[in-house]
N, C-alpha and C positions, 0 to 999 in steps of 0.2 A: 648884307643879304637880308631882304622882310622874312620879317616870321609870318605874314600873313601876305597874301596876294594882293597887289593893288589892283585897283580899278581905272577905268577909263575917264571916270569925274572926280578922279584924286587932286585937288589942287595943286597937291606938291611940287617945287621946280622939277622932280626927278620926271615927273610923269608930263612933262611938256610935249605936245604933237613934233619936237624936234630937236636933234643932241647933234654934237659937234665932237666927233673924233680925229685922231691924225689920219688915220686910216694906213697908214705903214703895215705891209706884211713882212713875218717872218722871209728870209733867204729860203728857198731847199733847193737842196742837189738831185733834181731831177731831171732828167731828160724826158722832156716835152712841158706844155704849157702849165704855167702853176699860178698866174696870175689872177685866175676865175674861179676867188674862193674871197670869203670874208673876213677882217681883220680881229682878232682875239677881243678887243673889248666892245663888239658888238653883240659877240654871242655872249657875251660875260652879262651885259645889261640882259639881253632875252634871256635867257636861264635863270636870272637870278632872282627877273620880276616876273618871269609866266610859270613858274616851278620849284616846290619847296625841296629842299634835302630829304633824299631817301629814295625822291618819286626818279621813275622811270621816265627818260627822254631818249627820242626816235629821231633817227635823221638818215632817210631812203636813199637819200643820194648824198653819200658822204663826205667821196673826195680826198681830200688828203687828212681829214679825221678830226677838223676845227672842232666841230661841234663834241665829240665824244673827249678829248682833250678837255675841253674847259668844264663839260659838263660832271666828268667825273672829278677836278680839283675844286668844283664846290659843290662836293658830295653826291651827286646827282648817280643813277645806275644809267648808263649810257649803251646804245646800241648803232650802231650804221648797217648800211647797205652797199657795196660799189661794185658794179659791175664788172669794171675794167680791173681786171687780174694784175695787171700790172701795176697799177698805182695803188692797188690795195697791197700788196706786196712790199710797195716803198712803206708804208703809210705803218702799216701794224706794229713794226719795230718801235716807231717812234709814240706810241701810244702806251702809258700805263696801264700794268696789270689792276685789275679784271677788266682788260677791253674787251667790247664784240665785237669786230667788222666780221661781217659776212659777206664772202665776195656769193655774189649772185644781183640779178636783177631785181629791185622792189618790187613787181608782178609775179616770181618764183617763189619769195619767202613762203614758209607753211605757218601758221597762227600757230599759237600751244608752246611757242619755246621760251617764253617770256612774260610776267604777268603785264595787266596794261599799261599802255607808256599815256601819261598824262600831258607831255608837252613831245608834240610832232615839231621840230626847228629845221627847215632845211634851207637850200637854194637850187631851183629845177635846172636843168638845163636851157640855155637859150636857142639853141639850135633843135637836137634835134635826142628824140627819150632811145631809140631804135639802136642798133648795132652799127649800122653802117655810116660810113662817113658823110661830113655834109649836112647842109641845114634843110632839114625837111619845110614843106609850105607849112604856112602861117596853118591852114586849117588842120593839117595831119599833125603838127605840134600839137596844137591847143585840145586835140582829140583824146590825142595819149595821151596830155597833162589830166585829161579830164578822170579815163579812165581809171588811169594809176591812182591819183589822190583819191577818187573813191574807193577801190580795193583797200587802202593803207586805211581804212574806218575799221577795218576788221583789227587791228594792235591796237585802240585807241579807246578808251574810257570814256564812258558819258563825260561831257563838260571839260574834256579835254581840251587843251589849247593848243590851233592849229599856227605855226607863225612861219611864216613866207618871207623871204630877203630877197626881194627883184627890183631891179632896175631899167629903165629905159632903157633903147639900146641904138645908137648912132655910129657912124663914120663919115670921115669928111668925104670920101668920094661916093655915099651914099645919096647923098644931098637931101634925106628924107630919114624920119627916127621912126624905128618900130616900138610903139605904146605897149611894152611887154606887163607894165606895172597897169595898167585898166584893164589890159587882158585878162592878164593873170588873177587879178582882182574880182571882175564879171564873172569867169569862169567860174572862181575858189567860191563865190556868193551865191552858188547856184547847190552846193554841197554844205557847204560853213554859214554861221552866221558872223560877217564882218564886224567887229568890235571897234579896231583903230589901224592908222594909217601914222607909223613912224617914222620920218625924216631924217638918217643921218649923210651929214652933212661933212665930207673928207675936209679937212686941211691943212694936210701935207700935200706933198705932190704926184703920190699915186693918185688913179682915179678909180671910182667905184665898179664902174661897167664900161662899155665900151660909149666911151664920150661926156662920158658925166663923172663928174666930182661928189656924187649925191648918189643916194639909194633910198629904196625902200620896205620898211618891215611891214607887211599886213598881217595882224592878229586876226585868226578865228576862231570861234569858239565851238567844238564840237556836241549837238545837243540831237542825236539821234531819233 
């Protein structure tokens, strides 16, 4: 773990535009989809290079709890958000004491209950931010992603670091990939200042998203 934060013009191998993990997830016993979440030592490298011990780390759309897991085993104060009652429900047990999940939508939370989190780490949804089932249009997506990430500036400290884990997104009977990593990129650069573009590269035989072996982390930098 740095004692001090790297940078974007770090020579060091660590800080290469692109890393090679197996990408293997954990098993869980849950009924319904668990496949649509990130492999432990990705969020191990983002925590460890965008956030020092002690600081606070935010992650709005939680999930089954990757992020607040690793981030509290290297020392980190951790909080989520998930909506869905139910997979928060799975998910809290399995999380060391002092976790936060709050089940509620990232648009509901109230400011005040938390001092500011210095590193926002999440992964949005690729369908759709809303309640109801089903993938909402590209433009009602991109609307809400926009909203939301702006509202989540209010938990977030000057200079805080904003890191996004997205990926392309394909199927063979789609015969066309939706560019969710430029979107999502375009959109976050319109809020954030873009910093770097990090490549991990699976080689195991899971794949990252839907159709690819590869993902992407986009760094930003929150400067109010």
């Amino acid at each position: 773990m740095p004692d001090q934060l790297v940078t974007a013009d770090d020579p060091s191998p660590a800080r290469r535009s692109w890393r090679a993990i197996d990408g293997t997830l954990e098993p869980l016993d849950y009924d319904g989809l668990t496949d649509m979440r990130f492999p432990e030592p990705l969020a191990e490298y983002v925590i460890a290079n965008f956030s020092r011990p002690g600081e606070w780390v935010l992650d709005p759309f939680c999930g089954f709890g990757t992020t607040l897991a690793v981030a509290q085993r290297l020392g980190r104060e951790a909080v989520g958000f998930e909506r869905d009652s139910q997979r928060a429900d799975f998910t809290r047990p399995r999380l060391p004491d002092p976790s936060r999940l709050v089940v509620a939508s990232a648009e509901d939370v109230p400011t005040g209950s938390w001092p500011g989190f210095s590193l926002l780490f999440t992964s949005p949804p690729y369908t759709s931010f809303r309640t109801s089932q089903g993938a909402d249009a590209p433009a009602t997506h991109l609307g809400d992603a926009r909203r939301i990430f702006a509202g989540l500036t209010r938990f977030l400290l000057p200079g805080a670091a904003v890191v996004v884990e997205v990926s392309q997104a394909r199927r063979p009977e789609w015969k066309w990939t939706r560019p969710l990593v430029w979107e999502f990129g375009t959109l976050l650069s319109e809020l954030f200042h873009l910093s770097e573009d990090i490549v991990f590269v699976h080689t195991g035989p899971e794949k990252a998203a839907p159709g690819y072996h590869h993902t992407h982390v986009l760094v930003f930098r929150y400067e109010p």
